[in-house]
Structure formats: structure tokens, C-alpha cells
N, C-alpha and C positions, 0 to 999 in steps of 0.2 A: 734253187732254194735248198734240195735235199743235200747238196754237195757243203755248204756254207753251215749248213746244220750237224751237217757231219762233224767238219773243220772244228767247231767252237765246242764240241761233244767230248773231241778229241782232248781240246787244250783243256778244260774242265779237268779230265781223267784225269792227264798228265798232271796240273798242279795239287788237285789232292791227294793223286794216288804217291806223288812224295811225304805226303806228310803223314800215312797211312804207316810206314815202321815205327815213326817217334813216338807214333800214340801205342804200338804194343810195348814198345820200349820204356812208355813212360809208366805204363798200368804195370808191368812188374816191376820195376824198381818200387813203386809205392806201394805196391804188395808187400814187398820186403824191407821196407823200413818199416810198415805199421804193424809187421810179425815181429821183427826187429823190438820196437816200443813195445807192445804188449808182452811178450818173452821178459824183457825189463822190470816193465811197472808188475808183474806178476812175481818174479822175484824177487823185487823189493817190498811188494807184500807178504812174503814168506818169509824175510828174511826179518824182518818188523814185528811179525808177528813171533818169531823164533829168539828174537831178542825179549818179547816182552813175556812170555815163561818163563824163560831163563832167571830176569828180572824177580819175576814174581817166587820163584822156586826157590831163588837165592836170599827171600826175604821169608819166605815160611820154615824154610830149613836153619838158619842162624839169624834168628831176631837177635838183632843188639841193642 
């Protein structure tokens, strides 16, 4: 019994423990696109916001 317990312990190990790189491999890749996206959506906040002064500045300074 202890032997047969052993054997299927084994085979368990063995097919998880394959699958145990892709999942560190999968959590940093998505690490790094969701820094990726936010780096982004944060300077296209800046950059919106840097347009809309500009914007305003160029209409307080030469009213036509």
C-alpha cells in the first residue's frame, strides 16, 4: 500500500511540478504589461492635462 502511495505522490509531483515555471513565468510577464499600461494611461494623463493649459493659456493670453 505504502509503495502504490508512494508511486501516485510521485506522478502528482511530477505533473504539477511541470507546470510550476509557466505560472512564475506567467505572473511576471503580467506584472509587466500592467506597469507597462499604467506608465501609459499615466502619461496620457499628463500629457492631456499639459494640452489642456496650454489650451487655456493660449486663450487668456490672445483673446480673438
Amino acid at each position: 500500500m505504502k509503495q502504490m502511495w508512494q508511486g501516485r505522490a510521485m506522478q502528482v509531483a511530477a505533473k504539477y511540478g511541470d507546470q510550476a515555471p509557466m505560472a512564475a513565468v506567467c505572473c511576471n510577464a503580467c506584472r509587466t504589461c500592467a506597469t507597462t499600461n499604467l506608465l501609459s494611461l499615466g502619461m496620457g494623463a499628463v500629457m492631456a492635462a499639459g494640452y489642456g493649459v496650454a489650451r487655456l493659456a493660449r486663450k487668456v493670453v490672445s483673446p480673438s
